[in-house]
N, C-alpha and C positions, 0 to 999 in steps of 0.2 A: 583609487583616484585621489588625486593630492589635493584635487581644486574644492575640497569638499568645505571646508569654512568659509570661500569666496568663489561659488561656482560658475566660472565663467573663465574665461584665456585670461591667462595672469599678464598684467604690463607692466613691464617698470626697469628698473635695474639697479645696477650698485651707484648708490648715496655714501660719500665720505665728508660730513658734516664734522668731524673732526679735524678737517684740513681747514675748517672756516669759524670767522667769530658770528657769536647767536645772531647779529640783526640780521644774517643772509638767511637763516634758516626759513624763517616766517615767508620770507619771497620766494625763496624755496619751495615751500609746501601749496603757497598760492598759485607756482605754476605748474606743478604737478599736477593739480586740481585740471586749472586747464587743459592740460595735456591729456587730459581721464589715466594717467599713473595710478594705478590700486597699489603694485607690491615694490617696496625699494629692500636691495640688499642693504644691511649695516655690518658694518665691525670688522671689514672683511681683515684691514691691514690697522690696527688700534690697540693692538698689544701692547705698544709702547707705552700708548696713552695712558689703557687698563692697567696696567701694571709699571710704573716710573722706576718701581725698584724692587728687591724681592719681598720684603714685608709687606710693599702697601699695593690697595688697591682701588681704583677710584670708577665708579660706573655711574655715578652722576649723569655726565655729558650723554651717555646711551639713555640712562630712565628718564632724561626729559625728550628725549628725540621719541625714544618708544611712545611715550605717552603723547607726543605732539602727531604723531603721524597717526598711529589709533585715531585720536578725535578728529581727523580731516579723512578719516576711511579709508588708511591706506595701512595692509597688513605690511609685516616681516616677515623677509626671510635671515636669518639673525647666522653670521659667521661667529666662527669662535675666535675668531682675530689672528690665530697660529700661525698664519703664511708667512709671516717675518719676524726673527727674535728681537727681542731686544737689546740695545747694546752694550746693557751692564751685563746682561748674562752673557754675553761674550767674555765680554775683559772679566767676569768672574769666575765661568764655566767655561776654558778653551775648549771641551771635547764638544760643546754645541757647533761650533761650525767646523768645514768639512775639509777635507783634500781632494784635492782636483785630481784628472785624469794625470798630468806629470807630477802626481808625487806632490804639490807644493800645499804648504798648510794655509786654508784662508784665513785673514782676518773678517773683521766683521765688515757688512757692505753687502751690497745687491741683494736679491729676495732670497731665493733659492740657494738657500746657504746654511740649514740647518740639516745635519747628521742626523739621519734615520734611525739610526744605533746609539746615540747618544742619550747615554740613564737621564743626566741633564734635560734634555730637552721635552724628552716623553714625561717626566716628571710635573716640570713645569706645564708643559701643554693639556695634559690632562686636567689636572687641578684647575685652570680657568676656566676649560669645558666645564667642569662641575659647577666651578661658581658662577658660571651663565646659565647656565642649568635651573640649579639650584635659585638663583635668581629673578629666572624669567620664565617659570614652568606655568604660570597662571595669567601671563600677559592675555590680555584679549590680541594683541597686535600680531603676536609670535603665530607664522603659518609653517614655516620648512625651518629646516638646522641646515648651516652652511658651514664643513667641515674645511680649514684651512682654503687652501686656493690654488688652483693649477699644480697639483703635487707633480713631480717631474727633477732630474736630475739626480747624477750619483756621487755617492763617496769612496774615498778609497783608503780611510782615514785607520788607524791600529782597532778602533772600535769593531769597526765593520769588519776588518779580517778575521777577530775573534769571533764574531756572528757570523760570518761564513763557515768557517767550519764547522761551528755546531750546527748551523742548518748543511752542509753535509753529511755528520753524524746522524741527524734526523731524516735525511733523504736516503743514504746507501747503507751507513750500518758500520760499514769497515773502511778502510784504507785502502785495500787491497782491491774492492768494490770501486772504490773513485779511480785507482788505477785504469784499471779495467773499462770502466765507461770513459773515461776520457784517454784511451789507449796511451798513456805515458809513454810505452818502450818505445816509442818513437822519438827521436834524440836521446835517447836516455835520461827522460824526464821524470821516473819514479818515484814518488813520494813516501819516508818511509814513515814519517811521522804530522800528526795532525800538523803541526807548529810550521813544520817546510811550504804549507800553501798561502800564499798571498795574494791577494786580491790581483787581478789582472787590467793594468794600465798599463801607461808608458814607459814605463821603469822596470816591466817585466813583462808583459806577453802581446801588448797590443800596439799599435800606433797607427796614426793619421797618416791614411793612405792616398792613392786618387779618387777626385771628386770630393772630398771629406768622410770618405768612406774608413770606418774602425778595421783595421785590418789586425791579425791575432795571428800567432803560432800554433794554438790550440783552441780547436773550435768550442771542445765541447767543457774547457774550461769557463770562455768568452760566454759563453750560450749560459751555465748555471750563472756564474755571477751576475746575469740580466734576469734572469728569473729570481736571483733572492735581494738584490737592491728589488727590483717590483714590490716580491714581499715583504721587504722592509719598512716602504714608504706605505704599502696597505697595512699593515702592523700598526704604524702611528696613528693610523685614520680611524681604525678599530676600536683600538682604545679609546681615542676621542669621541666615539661613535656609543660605546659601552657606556662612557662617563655620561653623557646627554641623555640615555633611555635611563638610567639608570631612575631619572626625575623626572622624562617628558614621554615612557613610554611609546604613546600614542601620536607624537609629533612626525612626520618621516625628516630623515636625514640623505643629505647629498654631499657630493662635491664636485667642481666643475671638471670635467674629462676637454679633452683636445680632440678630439675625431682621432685622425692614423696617427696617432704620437707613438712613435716607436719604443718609448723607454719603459711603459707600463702596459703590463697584458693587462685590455681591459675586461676580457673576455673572465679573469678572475676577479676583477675590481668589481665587476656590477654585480656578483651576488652579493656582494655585504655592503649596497646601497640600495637604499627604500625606492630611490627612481631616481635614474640617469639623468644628467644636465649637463651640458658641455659649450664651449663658446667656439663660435662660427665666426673666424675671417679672413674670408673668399677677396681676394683681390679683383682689379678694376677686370681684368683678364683671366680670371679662374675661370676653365669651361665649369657652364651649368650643371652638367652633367658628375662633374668633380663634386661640387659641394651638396646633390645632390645623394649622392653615393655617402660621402658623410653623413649624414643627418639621417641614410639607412642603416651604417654602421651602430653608430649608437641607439637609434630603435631596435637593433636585431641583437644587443646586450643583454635583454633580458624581454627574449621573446616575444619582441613587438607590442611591447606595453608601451605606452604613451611618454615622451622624455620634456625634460623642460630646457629650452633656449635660454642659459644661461646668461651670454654673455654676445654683444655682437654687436657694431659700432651702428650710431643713426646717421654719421656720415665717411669721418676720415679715422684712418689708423694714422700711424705715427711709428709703428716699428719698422715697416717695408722698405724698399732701397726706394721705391714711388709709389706715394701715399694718395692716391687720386680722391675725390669725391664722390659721394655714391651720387649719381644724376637723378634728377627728379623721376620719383616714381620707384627709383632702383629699392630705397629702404621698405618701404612697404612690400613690393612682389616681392622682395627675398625673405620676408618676416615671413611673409606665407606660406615658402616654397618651405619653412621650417614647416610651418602647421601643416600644411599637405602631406606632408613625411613623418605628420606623429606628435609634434611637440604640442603642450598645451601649454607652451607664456612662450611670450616675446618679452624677450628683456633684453639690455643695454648695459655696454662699459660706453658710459657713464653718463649718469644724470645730471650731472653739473661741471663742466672741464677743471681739472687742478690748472695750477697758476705759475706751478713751480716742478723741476724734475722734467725725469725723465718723456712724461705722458702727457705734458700740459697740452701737446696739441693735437692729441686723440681727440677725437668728435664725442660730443654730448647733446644730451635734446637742450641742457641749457649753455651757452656759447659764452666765451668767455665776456661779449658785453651786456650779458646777465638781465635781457627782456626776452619775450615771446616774439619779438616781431625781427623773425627770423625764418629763411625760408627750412631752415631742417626744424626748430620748434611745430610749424604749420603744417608740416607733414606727419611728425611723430603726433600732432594734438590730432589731425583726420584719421590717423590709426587708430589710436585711443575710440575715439567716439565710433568708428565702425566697429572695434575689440565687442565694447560694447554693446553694441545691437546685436551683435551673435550670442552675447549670452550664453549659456550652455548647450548650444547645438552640437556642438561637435566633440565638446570633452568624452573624453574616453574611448570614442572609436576610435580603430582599429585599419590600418593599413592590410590589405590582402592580397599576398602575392603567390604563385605558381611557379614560379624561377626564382631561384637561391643561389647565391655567390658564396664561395669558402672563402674565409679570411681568419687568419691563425698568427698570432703575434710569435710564438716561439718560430714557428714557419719563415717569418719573414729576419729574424736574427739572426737565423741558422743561413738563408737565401745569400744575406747581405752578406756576412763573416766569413760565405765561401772562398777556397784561397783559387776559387775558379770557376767555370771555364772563360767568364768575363765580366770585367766591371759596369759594364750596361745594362744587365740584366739589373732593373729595381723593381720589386715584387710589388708597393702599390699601384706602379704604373701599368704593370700589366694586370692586374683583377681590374682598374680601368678600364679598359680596353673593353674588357666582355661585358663590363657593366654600361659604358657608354655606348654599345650596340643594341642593348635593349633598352637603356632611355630615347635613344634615337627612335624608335622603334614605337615607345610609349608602353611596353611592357614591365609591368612593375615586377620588382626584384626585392626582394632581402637581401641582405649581407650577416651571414650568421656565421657561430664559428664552430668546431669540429665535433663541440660537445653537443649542439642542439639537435632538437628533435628531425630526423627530415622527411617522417611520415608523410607530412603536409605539403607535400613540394613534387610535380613533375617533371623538373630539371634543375640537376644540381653543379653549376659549371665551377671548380678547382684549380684554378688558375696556378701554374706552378707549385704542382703539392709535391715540394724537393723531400720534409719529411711524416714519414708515415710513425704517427702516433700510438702506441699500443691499444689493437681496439678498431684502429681506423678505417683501415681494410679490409675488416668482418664487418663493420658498419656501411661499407661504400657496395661492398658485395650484396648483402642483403637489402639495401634499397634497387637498384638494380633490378635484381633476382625478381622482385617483387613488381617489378615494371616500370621503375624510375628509367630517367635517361641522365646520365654520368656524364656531363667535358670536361676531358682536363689538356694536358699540354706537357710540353717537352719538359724537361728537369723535373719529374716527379716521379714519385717511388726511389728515392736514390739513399736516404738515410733515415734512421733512428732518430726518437727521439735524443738522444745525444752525438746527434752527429756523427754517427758512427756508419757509413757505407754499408749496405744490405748485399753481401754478396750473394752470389749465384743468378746475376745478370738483371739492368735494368730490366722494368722499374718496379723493381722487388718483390714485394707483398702482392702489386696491383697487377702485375704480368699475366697473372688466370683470367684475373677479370678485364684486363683489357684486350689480353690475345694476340700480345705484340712481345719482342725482346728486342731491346736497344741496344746495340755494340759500343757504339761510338757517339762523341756528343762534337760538333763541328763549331766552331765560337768564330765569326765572322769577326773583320775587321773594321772601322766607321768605314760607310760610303759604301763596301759590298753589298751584294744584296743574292738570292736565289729565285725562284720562280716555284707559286705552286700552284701547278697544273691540273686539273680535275679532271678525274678518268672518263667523268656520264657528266652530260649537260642538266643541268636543275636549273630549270625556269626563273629568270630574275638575276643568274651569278653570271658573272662573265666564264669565259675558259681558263682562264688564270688571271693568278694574282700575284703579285711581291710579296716576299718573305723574308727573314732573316735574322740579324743577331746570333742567333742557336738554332744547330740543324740539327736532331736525332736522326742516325741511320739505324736504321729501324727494319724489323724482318717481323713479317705477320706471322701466328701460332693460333689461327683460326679468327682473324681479325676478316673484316673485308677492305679493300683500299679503295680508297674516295678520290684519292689527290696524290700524288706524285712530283717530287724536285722536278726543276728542270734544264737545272746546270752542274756542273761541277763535275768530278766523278763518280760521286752519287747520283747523278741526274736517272733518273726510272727508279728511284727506291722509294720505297711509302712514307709520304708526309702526311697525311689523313686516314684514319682508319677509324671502322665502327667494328663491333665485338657485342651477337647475341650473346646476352647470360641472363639464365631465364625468360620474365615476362619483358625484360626490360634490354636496354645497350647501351654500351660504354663507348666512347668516342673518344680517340687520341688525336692532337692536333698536334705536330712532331718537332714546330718551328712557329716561330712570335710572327703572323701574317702582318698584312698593311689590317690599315681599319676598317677597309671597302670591305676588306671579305667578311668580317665579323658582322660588319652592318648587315652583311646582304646574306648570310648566310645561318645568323644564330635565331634572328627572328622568325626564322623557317621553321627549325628545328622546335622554337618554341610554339609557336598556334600549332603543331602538328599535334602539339600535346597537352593540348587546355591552355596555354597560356597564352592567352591574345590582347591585341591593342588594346588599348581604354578607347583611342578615337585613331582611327584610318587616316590615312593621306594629308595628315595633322602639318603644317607648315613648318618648315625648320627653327627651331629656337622656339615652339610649344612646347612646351611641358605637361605632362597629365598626372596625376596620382589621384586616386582614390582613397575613403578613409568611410570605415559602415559602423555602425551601431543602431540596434534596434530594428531590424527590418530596412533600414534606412541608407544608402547610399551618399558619399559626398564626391562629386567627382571635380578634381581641381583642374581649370585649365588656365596654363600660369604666359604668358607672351614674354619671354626675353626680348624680343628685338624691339629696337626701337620704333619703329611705323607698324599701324595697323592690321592685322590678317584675318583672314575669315577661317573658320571653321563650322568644319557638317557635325551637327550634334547626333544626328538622325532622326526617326519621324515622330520618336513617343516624346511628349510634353514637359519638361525639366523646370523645377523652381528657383531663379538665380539668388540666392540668397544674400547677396552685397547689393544687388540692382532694384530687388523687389518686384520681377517681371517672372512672366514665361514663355520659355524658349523651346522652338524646335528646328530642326534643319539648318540652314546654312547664317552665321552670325558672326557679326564681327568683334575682334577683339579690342581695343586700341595699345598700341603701344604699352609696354612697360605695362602692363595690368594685366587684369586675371578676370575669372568666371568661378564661384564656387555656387555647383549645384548640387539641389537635391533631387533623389530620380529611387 
């Protein structure tokens, strides 16, 4: 538990007192008080500051901020400042900043601009780690270690291709190996010597396709280079991470994650962090259900241990093409809709708005005219004092779910980089899909990834599993076999881990297990559409439904058929199939349906098999999740819509723990608010 030297929901967020002269501090810290602020991030971007030049170093401006916020009771969570170099060591150090996807060499500028591969940079970034470290190892203030910030972005820079290769050498062994998994003879691409392989951008293997989509000549070249920038960027974090224990052992360390950021597997990231954090921002129009499925992503990183809310605005962003308002009430339910899913702090970019730059008019609890008597001040200070009154109730439980989503970052580079069957298929949107049919639904779901455990789980739904991982298909058969129930969907079983086609007929490895072979894969065009038709009437589904995008024709091998096309020239071929193997059955879905059918169809499948509603006949735009520890139940019921709704709690007696009442039966909600009980 991280909340151990301030055990209660952490609030606060990132503090850059560095961008301001001392008198604002003190007003600062006066309204934090107000606001019930306990934890402010520091240092996040003050490298510059910290260090003006190579020899000197100045921490001054931090040791009185540390000590000013300790004496007003409010810990750190302390950055090592690395998110951005500084700009001597640019003009000193050119190999610190990076080359872009076309080949061009940056100068210094923007954040994400330091070389992964860069001796320079890791040098320097380390050695400050240590001396914050080394520093601030005995602070009473000091709670968590904030490693750099939002890592994210690649290089394509001489450094990096000489670190590509060697991490080739250290993956395949030979030359003749890399051949071979990246099947070169095709164009006559063979490589005869380490020195021939260069990074793959625009200038050799890749370019900006449709939709902004990376389009590649060579998949499974495309596919390593995303796997070793990942490891690149985790490399830098390590060592930073090594240098900080080195003095603060017992401190835990993080750094903020992005939900589906495609550039970094995080499913590798979170073992060599003490607990997840990542920053959440949902637009005025992100379904709930989206950001919900996030906030299960990174709980499900390292097996539904509790994450910390980072980073997440208390009113407006500033990057979007339309930066709306969060509406009253909005900042609060969404703070929670985090806690409900796992997190223990609500935190905030930013405690006080910059004045200058690119973010000046990102939202903060304190607004640029710099008093409380403001309507988002007056909402983030109601949060605070209710933070408060929960006190440690609910640290450390635990989210518990019966229905599991696959989600797999090399899965979804290999999905996107295909040179086919079509650019519509995008692999988060479709694990949406199944995942927004059991929020609809109010059945809670993990989102975990290939490598977790799934003993715990009676339904594992795989949403486009294109590649079958070594391992993966002896893992999918044996939950199964054992009496799991398996969904997956069209385009899966189709390649290797590198990309490489699994011949002897889709979908590969999973063909036993699911008791289907797929010939042909049919890639519709915008505006088409198919029909799929259900063999047997099941109570609740209509006779058919719309489908499309991608049609598997598909021939059963001991499968049963559920559903059937019901146009084209395939029209009578199986588009739904179930497949006994052993205690359990495999289900193939042959084609990306409309949403009605998932709604009305997975939540069948799931009460059939333990996994049932939190609350029944729950209103549209309810949200539910639960979270246990101790014998103890928390069940959250969150109202996105704006006007009031009722809900059946049912007949046993619940203690609302925001309201200080008890409830049973039928209750209303208001608007924009929530219910968090205990039962």
């Amino acid at each position: 538990m991280i909340n151990e030297k301030k055990p209660k929901i952490w609030y606060g967020g990132d503090y850059n007192p560095d961008q301001w002269e001392k008198p604002v501090w003190d007003e600062d810290v006066r309204m934090f008080k107000l606001a019930g602020i306990d934890v402010a991030t520091l240092n996040v971007f003050a490298w510059a500051k910290n260090q003006p030049n190579e020899d000197t170093y100045d921490f001054g401006w931090l040791d009185e901020m540390m000590d000013k916020l300790h004496d007003a009771g409010i810990g750190v969570c302390l950055a090592t400042s690395t998110a951005a170099h500084p700009a001597w060591m640019a003009r000193k150090y050119p190999d610190v900043t990076r080359v872009d996807f076309d080949g061009r060499k940056r100068k210094f500028g923007g954040r994400h601009n330091s070389c992964p591969n860069s001796p320079n940079y890791r040098l320097y970034s380390v050695r400050m780690a240590e001396m914050l470290a080394d520093r601030y190892k005995d602070h009473p203030a000091l709670l968590i270690w904030h490693v750099s910030n939002e890592y994210g972005g690649y290089c394509y820079c001489d450094n990096c291709a000489a670190a590509f290769r060697d991490w080739l050498k250290e993956r395949y062994g030979s030359i003749d190996r890399v051949n071979q998994v990246w099947n070169t003879a095709f164009w006559g691409h063979t490589f005869y010597d380490w020195e021939d392989i260069v990074p793959p951008n625009g200038v050799s293997e890749e370019w900006r396709g449709a939709n902004g989509r990376t389009e590649t000549n060579f998949q499974g070249i495309s596919l390593d280079y995303r796997r070793f920038q990942s490891d690149s960027l985790l490399a830098c974090y390590e060592l930073e991470y090594d240098a900080l224990k080195k003095f603060t052992p017992d401190v835990p360390v993080t750094t903020n994650l992005m939900g589906a950021y495609k550039e970094l597997d995080y499913h590798k990231w979170a073992k060599k962090l003490d607990v997840v954090s990542w920053d959440n921002y949902p637009s005025l129009d992100t379904p709930h259900s989206f950001t919900a499925m996030m906030h299960d992503l990174m709980r499900g990183l390292k097996e539904g241990q509790p994450f910390m809310l980072m980073e997440q605005t208390p009113s407006q962003q500033n990057w979007q093409p339309y930066n709306s308002l969060k509406r009253p009430g909005v900042m609060r339910l969404w703070s929670y809709q985090a806690v409900a899913r796992g997190a223990d702090t609500v935190m905030f970019f930013q405690l006080r708005r910059s004045i200058g730059a690119c973010e000046k008019y990102h939202g903060a609890v304190i607004e640029h005219v710099g008093h409380e008597h403001t309507r988002v001040f007056r909402e983030c200070a109601a949060l605070g004092a209710e933070l408060n009154t929960l006190g440690d109730s609910l640290l450390d439980s635990r989210v518990q779910a019966k229905a599991a989503i696959l989600f797999d970052w090399d899965n979804w580079w290999a999905v996107e980089m295909s040179s086919g069957p079509t650019i519509a298929l995008q692999y988060v949107k479709e694990a949406h899909k199944y995942y927004e049919a059991l929020y609809e639904a109010n059945i809670p779901a993990d989102v975990i990834g290939v490598d977790a455990d799934f003993g715990g789980y009676s339904v594992l739904v795989a949403p486009v599993l294109y590649m079958t991982k070594p391992g993966i298909s002896e893992k999918l058969e044996a939950f199964v076999k054992a009496g799991g129930t398996l969904i997956t969907t069209f385009f899966s079983g189709i390649v290797d881990e590198n990309d490489r086609v699994i011949t002897g007929g889709y979908p590969g490895k999973l063909r036993k297990l699911l008791g289907i072979w797929s010939e042909e894969i049919d890639a519709l065009l915008p505006g088409q559409s198919n029909r799929l038709v259900l063999s047997a009437q099941t109570a609740g589904l209509r006779s058919e439904y719309e489908c499309g995008m991608l049609c598997d024709l598909i021939h059963t091998e001991g499968a049963e058929v559920r559903a059937v096309y019901g146009d084209d020239f395939y029209r009578g071929m199986p588009a739904l199939t179930v497949n006994k193997f052993g205690q359990g059955e495999a289900w193939y879905l042959a084609t990306s349906p409309e949403q009605a059918f998932l709604n009305e169809w997975l939540p069948k499948i799931c009460e059939d098999l333990g996994a049932r509603p939190l609350l029944r006949n729950a209103p549209h735009g309810v949200e539910t999740t639960v979270r246990a520890k101790d014998g103890h139940e928390f069940l959250f019921v969150l109202n996105h819509n704006a006007d009031s709704v009722r809900v059946d709690l049912g007949d046993k007696s619940v203690s609302d723990l925001l309201g200080g009442r008890t409830l049973s039966g039928t209750v209303e909600v208001p608007g924009r608010d929530l219910l968090i009980l205990r039962r």
